[in-house]
Backbone as CSV, one residue per row, in Angstrom:
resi,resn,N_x,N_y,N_z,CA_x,CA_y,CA_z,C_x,C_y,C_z
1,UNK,17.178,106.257,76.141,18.022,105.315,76.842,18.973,104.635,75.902
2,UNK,18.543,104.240,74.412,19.143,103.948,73.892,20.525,104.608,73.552
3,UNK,20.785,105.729,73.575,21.411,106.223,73.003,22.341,106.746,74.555
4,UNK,21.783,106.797,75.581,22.611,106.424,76.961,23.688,105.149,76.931
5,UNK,22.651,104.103,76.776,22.909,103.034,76.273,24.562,102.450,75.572
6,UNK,24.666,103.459,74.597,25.600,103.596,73.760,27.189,104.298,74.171
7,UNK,26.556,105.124,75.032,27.567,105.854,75.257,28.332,105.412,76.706
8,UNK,27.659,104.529,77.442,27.859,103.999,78.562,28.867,102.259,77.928
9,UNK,28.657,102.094,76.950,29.125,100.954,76.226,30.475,101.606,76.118
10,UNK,30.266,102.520,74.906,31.571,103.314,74.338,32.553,103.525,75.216
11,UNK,32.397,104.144,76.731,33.118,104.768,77.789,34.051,103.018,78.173
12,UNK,32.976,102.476,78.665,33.437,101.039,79.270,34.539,100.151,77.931
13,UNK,34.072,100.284,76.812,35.245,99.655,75.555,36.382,100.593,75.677
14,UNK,36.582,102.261,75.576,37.512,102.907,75.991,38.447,102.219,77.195
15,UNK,37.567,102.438,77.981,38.198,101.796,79.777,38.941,100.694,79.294
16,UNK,38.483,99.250,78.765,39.367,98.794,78.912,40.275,98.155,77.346
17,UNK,40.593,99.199,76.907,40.993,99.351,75.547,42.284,100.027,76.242
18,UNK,42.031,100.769,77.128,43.168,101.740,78.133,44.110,100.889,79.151
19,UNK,43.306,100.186,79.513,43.279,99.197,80.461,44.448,97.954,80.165
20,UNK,44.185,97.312,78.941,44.629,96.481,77.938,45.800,96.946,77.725
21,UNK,45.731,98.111,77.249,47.040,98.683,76.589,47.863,98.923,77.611
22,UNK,47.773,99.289,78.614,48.431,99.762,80.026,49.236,98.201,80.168
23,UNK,48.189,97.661,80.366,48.813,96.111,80.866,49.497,95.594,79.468
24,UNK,49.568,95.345,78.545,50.217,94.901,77.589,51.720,96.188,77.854
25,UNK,51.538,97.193,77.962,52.677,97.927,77.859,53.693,97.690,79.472
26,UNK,52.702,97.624,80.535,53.309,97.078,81.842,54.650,95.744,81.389
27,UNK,53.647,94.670,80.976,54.157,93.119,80.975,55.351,93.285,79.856
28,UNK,55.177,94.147,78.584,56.528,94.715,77.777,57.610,94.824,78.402
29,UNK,57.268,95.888,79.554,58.392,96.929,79.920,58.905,95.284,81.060
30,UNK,57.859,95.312,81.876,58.841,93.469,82.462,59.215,92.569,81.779
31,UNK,59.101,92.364,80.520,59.864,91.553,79.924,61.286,92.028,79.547
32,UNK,60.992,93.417,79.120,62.266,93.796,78.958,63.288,94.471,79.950
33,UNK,62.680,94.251,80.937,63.739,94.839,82.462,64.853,93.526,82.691
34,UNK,63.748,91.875,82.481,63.746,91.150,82.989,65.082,90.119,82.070
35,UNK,64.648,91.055,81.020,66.142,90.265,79.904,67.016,91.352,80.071
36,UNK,67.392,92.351,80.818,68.529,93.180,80.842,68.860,93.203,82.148
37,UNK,69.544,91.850,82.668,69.526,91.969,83.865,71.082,92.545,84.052
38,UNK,71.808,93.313,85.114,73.548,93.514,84.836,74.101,93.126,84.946
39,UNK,75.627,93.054,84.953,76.232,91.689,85.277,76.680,91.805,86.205
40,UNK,76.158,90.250,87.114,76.674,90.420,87.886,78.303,90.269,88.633
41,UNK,78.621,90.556,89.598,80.198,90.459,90.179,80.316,89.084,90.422
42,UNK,81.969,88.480,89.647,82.087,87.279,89.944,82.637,87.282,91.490
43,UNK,82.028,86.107,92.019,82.698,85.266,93.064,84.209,85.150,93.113
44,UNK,84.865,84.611,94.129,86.600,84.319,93.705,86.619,82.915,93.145
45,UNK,85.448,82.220,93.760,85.787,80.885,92.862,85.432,80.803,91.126
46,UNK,85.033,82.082,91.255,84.827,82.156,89.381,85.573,82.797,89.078
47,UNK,86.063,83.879,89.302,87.287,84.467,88.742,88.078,83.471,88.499
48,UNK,88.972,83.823,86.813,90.267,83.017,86.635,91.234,83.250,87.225
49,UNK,91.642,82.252,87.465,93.220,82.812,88.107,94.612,82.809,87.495
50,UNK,94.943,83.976,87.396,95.928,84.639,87.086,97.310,83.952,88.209
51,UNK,97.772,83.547,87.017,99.604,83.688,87.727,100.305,84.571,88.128
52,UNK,100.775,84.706,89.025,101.439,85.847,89.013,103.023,85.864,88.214
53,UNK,103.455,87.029,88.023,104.697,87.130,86.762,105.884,86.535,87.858
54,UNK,106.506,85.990,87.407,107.780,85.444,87.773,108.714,86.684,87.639
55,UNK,109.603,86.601,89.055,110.220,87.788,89.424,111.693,87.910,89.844
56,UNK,111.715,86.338,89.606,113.330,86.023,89.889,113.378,86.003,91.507
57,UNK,112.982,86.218,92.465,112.901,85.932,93.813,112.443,84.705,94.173
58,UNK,111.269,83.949,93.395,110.902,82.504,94.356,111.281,81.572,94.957
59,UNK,112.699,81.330,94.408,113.709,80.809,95.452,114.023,81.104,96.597
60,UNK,113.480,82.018,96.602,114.097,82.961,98.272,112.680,82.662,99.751
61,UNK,113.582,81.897,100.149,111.969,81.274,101.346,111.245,82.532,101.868
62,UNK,110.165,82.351,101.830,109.472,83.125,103.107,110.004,83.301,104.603
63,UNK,109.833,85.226,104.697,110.247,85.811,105.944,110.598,84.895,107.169
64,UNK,111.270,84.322,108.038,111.666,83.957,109.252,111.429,84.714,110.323
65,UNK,110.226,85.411,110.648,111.099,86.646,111.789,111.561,86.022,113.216
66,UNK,111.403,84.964,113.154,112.718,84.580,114.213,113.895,84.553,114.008
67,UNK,114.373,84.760,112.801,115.840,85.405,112.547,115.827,85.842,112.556
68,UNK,115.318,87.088,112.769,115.401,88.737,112.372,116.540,89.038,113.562
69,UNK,117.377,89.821,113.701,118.258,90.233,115.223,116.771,91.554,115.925
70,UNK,117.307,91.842,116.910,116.679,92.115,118.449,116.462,93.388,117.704
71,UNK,115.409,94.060,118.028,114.797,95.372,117.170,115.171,96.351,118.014
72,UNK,116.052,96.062,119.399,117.622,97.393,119.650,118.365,97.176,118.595
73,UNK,119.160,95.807,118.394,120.411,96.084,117.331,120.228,95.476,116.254
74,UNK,119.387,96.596,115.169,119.427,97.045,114.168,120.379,96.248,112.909
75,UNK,121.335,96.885,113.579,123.097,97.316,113.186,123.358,95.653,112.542
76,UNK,122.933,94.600,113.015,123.144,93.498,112.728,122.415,92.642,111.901
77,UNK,121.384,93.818,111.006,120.470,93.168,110.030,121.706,92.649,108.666
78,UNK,120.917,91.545,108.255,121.968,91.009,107.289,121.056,90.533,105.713
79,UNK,119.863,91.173,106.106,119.004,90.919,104.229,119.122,92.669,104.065
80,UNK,118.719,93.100,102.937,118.846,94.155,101.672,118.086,95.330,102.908
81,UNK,118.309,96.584,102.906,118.295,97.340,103.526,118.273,98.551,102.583
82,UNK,116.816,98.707,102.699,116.420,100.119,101.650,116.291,101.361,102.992
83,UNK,116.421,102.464,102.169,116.339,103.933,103.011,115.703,104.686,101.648
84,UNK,114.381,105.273,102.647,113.571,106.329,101.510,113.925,107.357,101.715
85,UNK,114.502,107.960,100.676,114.680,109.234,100.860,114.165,110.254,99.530
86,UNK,114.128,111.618,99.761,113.419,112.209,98.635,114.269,112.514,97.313
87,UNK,114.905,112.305,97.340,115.799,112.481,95.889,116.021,110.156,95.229
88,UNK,115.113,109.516,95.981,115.235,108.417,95.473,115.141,107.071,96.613
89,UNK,115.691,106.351,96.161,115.549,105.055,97.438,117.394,104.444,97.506
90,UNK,117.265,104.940,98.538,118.813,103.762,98.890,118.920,103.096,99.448
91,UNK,120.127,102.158,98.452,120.147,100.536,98.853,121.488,100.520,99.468
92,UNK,121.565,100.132,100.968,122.662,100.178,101.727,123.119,98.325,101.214
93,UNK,125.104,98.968,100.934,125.501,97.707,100.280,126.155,97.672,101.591
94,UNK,125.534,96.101,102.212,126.335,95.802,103.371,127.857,95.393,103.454
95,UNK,128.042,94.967,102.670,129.550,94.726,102.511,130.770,95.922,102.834
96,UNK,130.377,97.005,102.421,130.780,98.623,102.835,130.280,98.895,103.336
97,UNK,128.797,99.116,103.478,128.211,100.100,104.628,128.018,101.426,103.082
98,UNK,128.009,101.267,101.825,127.814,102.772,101.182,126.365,102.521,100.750
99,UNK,125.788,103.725,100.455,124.597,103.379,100.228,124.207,103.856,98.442
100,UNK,124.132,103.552,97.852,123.407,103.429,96.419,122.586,104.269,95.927
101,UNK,122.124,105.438,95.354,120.542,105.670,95.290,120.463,105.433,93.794
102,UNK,118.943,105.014,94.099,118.365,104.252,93.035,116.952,104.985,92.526
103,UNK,116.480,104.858,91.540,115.496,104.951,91.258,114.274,103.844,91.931
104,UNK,113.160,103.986,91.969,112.373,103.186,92.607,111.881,102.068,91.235
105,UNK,112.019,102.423,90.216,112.133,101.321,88.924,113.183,100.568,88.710
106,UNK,114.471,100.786,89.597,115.775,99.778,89.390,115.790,98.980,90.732
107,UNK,114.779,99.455,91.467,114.607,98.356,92.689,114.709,96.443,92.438
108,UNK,113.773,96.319,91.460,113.603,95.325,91.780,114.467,94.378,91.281
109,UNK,115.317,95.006,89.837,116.676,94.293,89.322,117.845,94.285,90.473
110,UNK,117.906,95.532,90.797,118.822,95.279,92.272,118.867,94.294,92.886
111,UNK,117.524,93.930,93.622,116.775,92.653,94.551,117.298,91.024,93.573
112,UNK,116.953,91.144,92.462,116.744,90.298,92.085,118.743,89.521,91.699
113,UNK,119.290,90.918,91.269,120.688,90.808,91.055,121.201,89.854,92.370
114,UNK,120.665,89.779,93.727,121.319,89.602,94.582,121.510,88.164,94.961
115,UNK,122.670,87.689,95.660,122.886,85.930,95.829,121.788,85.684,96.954
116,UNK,121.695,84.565,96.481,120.414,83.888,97.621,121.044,83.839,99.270
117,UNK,122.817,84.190,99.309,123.312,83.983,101.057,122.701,85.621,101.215
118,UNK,122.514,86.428,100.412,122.235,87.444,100.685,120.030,87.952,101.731
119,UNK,119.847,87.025,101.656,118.360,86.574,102.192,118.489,85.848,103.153
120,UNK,118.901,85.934,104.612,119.608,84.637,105.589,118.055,84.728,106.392
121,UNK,117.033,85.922,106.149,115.865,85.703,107.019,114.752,85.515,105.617
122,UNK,115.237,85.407,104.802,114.208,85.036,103.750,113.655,85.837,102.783
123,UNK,112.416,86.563,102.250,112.210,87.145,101.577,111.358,88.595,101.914
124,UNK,112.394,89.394,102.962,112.115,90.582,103.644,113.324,91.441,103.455
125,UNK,112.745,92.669,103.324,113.960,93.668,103.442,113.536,94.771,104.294
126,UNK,114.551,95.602,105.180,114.416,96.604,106.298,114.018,97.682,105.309
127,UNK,113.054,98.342,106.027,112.927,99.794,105.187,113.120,100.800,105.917
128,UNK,113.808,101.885,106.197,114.000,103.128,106.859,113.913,104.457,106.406
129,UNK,113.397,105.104,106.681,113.124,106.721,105.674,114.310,107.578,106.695
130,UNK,114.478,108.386,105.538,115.872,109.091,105.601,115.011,110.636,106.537
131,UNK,115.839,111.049,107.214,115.534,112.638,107.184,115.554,113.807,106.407
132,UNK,114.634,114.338,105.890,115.714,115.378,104.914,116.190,116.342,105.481
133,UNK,117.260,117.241,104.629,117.701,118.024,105.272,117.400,119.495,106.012
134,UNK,116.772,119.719,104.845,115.540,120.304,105.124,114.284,120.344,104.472
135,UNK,113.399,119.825,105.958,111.839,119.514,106.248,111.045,120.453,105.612
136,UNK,110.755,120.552,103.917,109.944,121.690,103.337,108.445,120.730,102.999
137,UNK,107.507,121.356,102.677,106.657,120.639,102.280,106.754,119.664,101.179
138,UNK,107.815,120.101,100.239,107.900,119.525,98.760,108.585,118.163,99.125
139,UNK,109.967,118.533,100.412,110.349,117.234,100.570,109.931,115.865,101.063
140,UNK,108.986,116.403,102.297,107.843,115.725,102.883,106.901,114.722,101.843
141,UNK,106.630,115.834,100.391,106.027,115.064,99.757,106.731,113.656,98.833
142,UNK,107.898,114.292,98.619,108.504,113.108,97.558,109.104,112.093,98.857
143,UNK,109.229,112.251,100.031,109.202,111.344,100.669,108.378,110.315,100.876
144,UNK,107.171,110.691,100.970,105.543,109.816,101.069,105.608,109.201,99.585
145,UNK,105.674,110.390,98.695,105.636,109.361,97.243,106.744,108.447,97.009
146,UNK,107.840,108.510,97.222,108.880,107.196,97.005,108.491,106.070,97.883
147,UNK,108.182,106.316,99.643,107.706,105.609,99.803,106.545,104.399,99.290
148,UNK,105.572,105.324,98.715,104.531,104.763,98.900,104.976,104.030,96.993
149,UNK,105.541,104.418,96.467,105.977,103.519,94.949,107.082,102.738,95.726
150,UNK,107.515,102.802,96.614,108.602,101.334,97.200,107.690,100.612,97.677
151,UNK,107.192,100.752,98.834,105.933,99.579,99.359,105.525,98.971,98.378
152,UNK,104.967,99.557,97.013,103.758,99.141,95.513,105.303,98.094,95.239
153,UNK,106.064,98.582,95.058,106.719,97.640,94.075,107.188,96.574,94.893
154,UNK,107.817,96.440,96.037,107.728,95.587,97.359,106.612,94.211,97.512
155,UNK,105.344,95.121,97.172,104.052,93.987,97.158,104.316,93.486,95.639
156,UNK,104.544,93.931,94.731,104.655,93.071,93.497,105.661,91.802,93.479
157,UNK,106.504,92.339,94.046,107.641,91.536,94.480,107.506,90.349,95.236
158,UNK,106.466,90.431,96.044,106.170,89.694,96.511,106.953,89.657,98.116
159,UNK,107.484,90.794,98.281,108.832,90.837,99.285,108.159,91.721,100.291
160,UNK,108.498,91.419,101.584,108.013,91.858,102.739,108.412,92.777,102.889
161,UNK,108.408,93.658,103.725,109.359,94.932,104.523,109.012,94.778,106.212
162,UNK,110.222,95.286,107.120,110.414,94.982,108.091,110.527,96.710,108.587
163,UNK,109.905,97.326,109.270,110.339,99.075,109.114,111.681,98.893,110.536
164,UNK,112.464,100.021,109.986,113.183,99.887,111.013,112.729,101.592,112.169
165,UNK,113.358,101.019,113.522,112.904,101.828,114.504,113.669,103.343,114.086
């Protein structure tokens, strides 16, 4: 028995020698889960806030669309009047009636070049996409892409768009 004895001891000091170590290695691994926590996403009231860049427009009030004229006649819009088209963006100069094409990176010096009587509904401009001449896939595409880099630079701008019919 004695020697039963012994070996029934031995098994049970193993056990919790295993036991011990398990749990000492458990409470490790939670300590160290527990100091690597990720970071978390700020709130908006913690985020800093950023200025936005000055753009030479802030003088120019916010949109009116009760000035806007009657969305039959068009013809009688009197703020900046872009047309997308695939070889670029044109800026119809109302004074003639000719239209400009521009790169979509000289947009916003254009805008900004312009007199403040030139904004009589505020800080919106008509946008109209051109037809091309001919409807290929390629043109289709640089149509969507000028568009969609006029809108981007539009929102930087801080400047509305009004689509025309």
């Amino acid at each position: 028995m004695a020697g039963g004895d012994t070996a029934v001891r031995d098994m049970l000091r193993n056990s919790v020698r295993n036991s011990a170590s398990k749990i000492i290695t458990f409470m490790m691994l939670g300590a160290l889960v527990a100091c690597s926590n990720p970071p978390q996403p700020q709130t908006r009231e913690a985020q800093p806030t950023q200025k936005p860049q000055p753009t030479g427009l802030e003088s120019i009030p916010a949109p009116d669309p009760s000035k806007y004229p009657r969305f039959s006649d068009m013809s009688a819009w009197r703020n900046p009047y872009l047309i997308v088209r695939e070889d670029g963006i044109g800026f119809l100069d109302l004074s003639n009636r000719e239209v400009h094409i521009l790169k979509v990176e000289e947009i916003p010096a254009e805008l900004v070049s312009l007199p403040s009587s030139a904004w009589p509904y505020g800080r919106v401009v008509l946008v109209a996409q051109a037809v091309p001449k001919i409807p290929t896939e390629q043109t289709k595409a640089d149509l969507r892409k000028n568009r969609a880099l006029l809108l981007g630079t539009l929102k930087e701008l801080d400047v509305q768009f009004y689509e025309a019919p």
